[in-house]
Structures are given as C-alpha cells and as structure tokens.
C-alpha positions in Angstrom: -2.3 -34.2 16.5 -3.6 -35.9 13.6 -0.1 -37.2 13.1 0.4 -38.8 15.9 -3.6 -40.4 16.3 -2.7 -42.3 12.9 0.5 -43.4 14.3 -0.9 -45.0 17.2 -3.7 -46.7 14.7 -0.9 -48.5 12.9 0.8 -49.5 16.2 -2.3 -51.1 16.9 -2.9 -52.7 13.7 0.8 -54.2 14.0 -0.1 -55.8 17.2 -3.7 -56.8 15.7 -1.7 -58.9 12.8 1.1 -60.0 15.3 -1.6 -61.5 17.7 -4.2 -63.0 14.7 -0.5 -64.7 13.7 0.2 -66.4 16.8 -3.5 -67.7 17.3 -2.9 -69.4 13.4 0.1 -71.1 14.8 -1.1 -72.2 17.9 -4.1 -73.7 16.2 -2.3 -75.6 13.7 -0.1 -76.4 16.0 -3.5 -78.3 18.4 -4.4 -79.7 15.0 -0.9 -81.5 14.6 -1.5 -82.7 17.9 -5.3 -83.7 17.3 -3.9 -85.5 13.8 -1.1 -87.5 15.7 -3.7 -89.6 17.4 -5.1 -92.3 15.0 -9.1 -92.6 14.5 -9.1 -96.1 16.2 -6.7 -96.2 19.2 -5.7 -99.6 20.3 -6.2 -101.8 23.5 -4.7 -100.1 26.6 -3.0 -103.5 26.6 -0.6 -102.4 23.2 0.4 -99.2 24.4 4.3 -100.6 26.0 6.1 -98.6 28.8 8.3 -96.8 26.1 5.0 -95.4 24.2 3.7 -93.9 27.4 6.8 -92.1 27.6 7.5 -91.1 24.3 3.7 -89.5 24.0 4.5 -87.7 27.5 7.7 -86.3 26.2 6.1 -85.4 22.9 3.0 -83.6 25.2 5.7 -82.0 27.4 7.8 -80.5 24.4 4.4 -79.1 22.9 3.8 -77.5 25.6 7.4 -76.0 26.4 6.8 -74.5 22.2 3.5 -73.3 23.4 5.1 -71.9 26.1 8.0 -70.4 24.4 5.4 -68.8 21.6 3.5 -66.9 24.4 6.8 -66.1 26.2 7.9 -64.2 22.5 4.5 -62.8 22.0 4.7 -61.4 25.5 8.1 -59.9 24.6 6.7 -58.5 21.7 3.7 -56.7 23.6 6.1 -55.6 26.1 8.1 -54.1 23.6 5.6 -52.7 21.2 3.9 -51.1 24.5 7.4 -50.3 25.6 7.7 -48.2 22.4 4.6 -46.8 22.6 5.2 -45.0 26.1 8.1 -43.8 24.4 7.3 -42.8 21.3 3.6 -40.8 23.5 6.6 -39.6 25.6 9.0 -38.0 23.2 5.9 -36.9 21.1 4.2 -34.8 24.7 7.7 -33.4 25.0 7.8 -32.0 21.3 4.4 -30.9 21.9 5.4 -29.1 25.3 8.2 -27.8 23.4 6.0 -26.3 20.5 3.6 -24.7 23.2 6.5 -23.4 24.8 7.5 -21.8 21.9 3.9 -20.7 20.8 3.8 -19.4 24.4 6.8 -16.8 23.7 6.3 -15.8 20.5 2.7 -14.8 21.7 4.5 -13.1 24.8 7.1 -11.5 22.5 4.3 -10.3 20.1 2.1 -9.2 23.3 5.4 -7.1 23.7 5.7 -5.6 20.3 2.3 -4.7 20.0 2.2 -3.0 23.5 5.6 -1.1 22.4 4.1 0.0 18.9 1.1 1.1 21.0 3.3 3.3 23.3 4.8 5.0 19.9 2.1 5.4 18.2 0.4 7.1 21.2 3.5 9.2 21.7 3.3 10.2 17.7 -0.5 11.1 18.5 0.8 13.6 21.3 3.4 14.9 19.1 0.8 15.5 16.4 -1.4 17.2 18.3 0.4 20.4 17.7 0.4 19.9 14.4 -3.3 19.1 13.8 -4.0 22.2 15.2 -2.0 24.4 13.5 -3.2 22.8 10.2 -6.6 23.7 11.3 -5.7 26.9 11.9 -3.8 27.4 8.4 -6.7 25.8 6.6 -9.0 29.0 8.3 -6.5 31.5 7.4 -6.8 29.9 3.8 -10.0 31.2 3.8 -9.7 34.8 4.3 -6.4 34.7 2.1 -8.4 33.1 -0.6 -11.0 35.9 0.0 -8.4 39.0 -0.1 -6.4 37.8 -3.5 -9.9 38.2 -5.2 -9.1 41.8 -5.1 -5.7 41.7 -6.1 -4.7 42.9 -9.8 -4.3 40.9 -12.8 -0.3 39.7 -13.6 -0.3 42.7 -16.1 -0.8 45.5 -13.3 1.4 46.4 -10.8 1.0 44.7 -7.4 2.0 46.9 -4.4 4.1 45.8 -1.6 1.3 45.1 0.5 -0.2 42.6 -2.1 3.1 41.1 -2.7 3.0 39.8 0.8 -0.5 38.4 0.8 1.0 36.6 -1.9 4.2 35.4 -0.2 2.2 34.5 2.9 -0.2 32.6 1.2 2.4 30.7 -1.0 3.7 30.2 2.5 0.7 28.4 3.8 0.4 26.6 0.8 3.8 24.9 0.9 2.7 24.2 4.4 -0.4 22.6 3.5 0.8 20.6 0.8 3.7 19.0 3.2 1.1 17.3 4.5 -0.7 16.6 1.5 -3.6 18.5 2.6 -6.1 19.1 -1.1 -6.1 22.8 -2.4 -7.9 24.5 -4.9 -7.3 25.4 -8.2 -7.4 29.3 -6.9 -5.2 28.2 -4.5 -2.2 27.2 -7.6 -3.3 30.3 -9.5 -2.4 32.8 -6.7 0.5 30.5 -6.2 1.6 30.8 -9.7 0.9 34.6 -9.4 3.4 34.7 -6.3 6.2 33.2 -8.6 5.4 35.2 -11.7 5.7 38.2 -9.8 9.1 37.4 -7.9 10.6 36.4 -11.9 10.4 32.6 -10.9 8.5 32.0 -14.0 9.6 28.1 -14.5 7.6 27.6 -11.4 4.9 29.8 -12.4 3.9 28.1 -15.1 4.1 24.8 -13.0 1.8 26.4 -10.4 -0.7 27.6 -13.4 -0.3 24.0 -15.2 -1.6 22.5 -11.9 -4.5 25.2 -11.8 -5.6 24.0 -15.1 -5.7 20.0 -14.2 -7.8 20.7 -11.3 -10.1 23.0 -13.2 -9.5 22.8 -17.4 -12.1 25.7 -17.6 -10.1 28.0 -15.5 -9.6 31.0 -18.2 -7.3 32.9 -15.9 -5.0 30.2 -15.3 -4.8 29.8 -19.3 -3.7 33.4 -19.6 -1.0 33.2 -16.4 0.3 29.8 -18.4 0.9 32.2 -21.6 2.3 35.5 -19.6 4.6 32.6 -18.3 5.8 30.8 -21.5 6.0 34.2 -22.8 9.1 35.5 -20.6 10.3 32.1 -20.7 10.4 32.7 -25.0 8.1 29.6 -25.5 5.5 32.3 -28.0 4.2 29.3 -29.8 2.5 27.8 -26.6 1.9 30.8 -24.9 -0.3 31.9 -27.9 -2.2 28.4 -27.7 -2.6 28.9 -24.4 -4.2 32.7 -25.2 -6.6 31.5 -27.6 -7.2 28.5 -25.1 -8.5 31.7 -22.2 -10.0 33.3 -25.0 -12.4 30.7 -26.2 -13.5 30.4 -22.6 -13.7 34.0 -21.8 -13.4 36.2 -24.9 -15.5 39.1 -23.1 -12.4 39.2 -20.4 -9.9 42.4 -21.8 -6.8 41.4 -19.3 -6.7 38.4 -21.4 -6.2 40.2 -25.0 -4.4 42.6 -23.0 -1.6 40.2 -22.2 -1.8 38.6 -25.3 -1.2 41.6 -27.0 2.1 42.0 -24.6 3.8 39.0 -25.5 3.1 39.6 -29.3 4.7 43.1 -28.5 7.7 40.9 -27.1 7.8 38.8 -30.1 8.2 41.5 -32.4 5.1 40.9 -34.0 3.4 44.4 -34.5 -0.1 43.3 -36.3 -1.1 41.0 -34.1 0.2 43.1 -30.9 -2.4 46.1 -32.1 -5.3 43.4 -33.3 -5.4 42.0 -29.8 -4.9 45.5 -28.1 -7.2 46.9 -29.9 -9.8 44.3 -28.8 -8.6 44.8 -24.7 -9.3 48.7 -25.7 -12.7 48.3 -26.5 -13.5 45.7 -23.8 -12.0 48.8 -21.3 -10.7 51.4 -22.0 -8.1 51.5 -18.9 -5.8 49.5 -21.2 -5.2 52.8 -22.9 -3.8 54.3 -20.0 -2.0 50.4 -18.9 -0.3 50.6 -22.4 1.5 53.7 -22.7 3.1 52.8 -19.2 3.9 49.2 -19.8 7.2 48.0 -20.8 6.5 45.7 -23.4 5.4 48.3 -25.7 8.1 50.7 -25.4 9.7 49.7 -28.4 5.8 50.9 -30.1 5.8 54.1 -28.3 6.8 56.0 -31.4 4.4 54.0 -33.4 1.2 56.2 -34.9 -0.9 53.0 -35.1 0.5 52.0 -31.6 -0.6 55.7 -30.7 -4.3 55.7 -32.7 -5.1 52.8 -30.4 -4.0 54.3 -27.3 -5.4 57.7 -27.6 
C-alpha cells in the first residue's frame, strides 16, 4: 500500500510541474503580446487598413497558440488521468489477486490444522491404552522394587522363584524405558542382577555402570560391576571396582566375599584368603558359602584355604 500511495504522489507532482510549465508560457507569451504595443501609440489617424488587419491576424494566431497549448495540456491531463485509472485498476486487481491468495492459503492452513487436530486426537485415543498400562507398570514397580530387597546377593544361589521376579522385572523395565519413563538406580542394579545371573555379563556390567551414574555411592552396584568384569577376565578393573565398594562399605562381607572369588579365579591365592578371611569374620556364613562355591574348588585341598573355612 505504501507502494502505490507514493506512486500516485509523483503522478501528482508530474502534473503539478506540467501545469506550473504551461502557466510560464502562457505568461510570457501575454508579455510578448503586452511588449509588441509601443509606450506612445499613434493617432487613430496613422493606423492604415493593412495595420488593422495585420494586428487582428497577429491577435487571432495568439489566440489559436493559446488555444492549441490548452488543447495539449488537456491531452496531457486526460492522459496522465487516463493512466492513472489504469495504473489504480491493474494495481486493485493485483491486490484482489494477493487477497485471493491470502484467502486460500489461510483456508488451506484452516485445513491442515483441522486435519493435524483430528490425528492428534486419534493418537490421544490410541494412547490411552497405553497411559494406562504405564501407570499400572510403574505400581507394579513398586512392589517388585520391594520384593528384590530380599533377594540374595550375586554370590548365593537364586531359586527359580527369584529368577523370575527378576525376569519380570527386567521385563517391566525394558517396558518402561521404551518410553523413556526415569528409573532408579535399584531399578539398573536388579537389572544388572537379571543378566549376571542368566551369563549375559556384557550387559550386566552395562546395567551396573548405569546404577553407578545415577548413584556413584551405590556400594553394591561397585561390587556387581567387579563380579562382572571378573567373568568377563577384566581382574584389573574388577579389583578397582572392589576396593571402589569397599571404601564405601568396608563393614559389608558379600563384598570381600566376592572379591575374594575373583582373586580365586585369577589364580591369586594370598589375596583370595586375605579378603576371605575378612568376609569370614564379618559372617561367618561365608564359611559354609566357600566350601560349596565353585571358585574355590581348585583351593579345596588347600590347608590355609581349609584353616579359614573351618
């Protein structure tokens, strides 16, 4: 709009300087005329026949230039007004064209939005199921979270009945995570617990690493991230990880208990009886846990192996 105002100012301003023109000319034009009569005319009795007619023709042919001048400037008006109805016509019809166009791109947007409306309420019914059952996982959460408090540590032996509170709450888990629903760091140590127990230990020790970002304090997760670097043959960070457990519960036997298991594995006989010796004291069922546990079989003949377990 803007445009088009200061388009129609210069039209005017053209006409302005076209019009001031033509009243310069025919005022210089008058002051020929004024100039051709002398100051002092003579008698009426000098003027012949031929004068007269000569100043009537000169009058006449003035006035036929005048005449002509107007006759021009007229065209031009015409013209320039001419234009101007044009130029207000072509420039309505672009503008009728543009609000045409703003008309059905508002219309076509009117449609999308009313279309994205319909999915999205269609995704909000198909959701519903959904949000529900998440509610309902996140409860059951709750009293899974409260029933593997009682389960044993990943040295004991897990029965079949808490191998599938395990399982189903690895289940829910995955569930819960699809969605990206937050969990706890118990929630990754039973987790990892499910995996070490089923020999996945690679994702054991992912589950236990993810324990220990959401809680770095977390003692047991430090000792499931060594039992699982120990059967993966990793005994350098297993061990930091033990020491890691121990310096944030050193009163806690399971830990120097399993610590003492993957020494065992190593092959390293001092350190396995130092730290067994330490679970010993803490409890004495570690007595009882060693002369049935695997990783000491190649100790069973041992008489230091044997003084600590008696």
């Amino acid at each position: 709009m803007s445009k088009r105002r200061d388009f129609f100012i210069r039209l005017l301003l053209i006409i302005a300087i076209i019009c001031c023109s033509a009243n310069i000319s025919w005022g210089q034009e008058e002051d020929s005329v004024n100039m051709s009569y002398p100051s002092s005319l003579p008698a009426k009795s000098e003027f012949s026949h031929e004068d007269i007619l000569n100043h009537a023709q000169s009058s006449l042919d003035r006035s036929i230039s005048i005449l002509n001048s107007v006759a021009t400037l007229m065209g031009v008006l015409v013209g320039l007004l001419t234009l101007i109805v044009v130029i207000g016509i072509a420039l309505g019809f672009f503008e009728y064209r543009r609000w045409q166009e703003h008309r059905e791109q508002a219309k076509k947007s009117a449609e999308e939005s009313k279309r994205y409306a319909d999915e999205a309420k269609k995704a909000a019914e198909e959701a519903k199921p959904i949000i529900e059952r998440l509610k309902k996982t996140e409860k059951e959460m709750d009293t899974l979270r409260e029933e593997a408090k009682h389960l044993p540590s990943l040295s004991e032996h897990f029965s079949e009945d808490q191998k599938n509170i395990l399982d189903e709450y690895g289940k829910k888990i995955e569930f819960l995570e699809a969605f990206g629903v937050p969990l706890e760091s118990e929630d990754y140590l039973n987790r990892g617990t499910d995996f070490y127990q089923r020999g996945k230990y690679d994702l054991a020790l992912t589950a236990f690493d993810k324990a220990i970002e959401l809680k770095p304090d977390f003692a047991l997760a430090w000792t499931g991230r060594g039992l699982a670097l120990g059967k993966l043959s990793r005994y350098d960070e297993a061990f930091t990880a033990f020491d890691k457990a121990i310096e944030l519960k050193p009163e806690d036997g399971n830990i120097w208990y399993n610590e003492a298991c993957i020494y065992s594995r190593k092959g390293d006989k001092e350190n396995t009886l130092n730290s067994l010796s330490k679970a010993t004291e803490l409890d004495a069922k570690f007595k009882e846990m060693a002369k049935k546990d695997d990783d000491f079989k190649n100790l069973g003949d041992d008489e230091d192996f044997k003084r600590v377990v008696s």
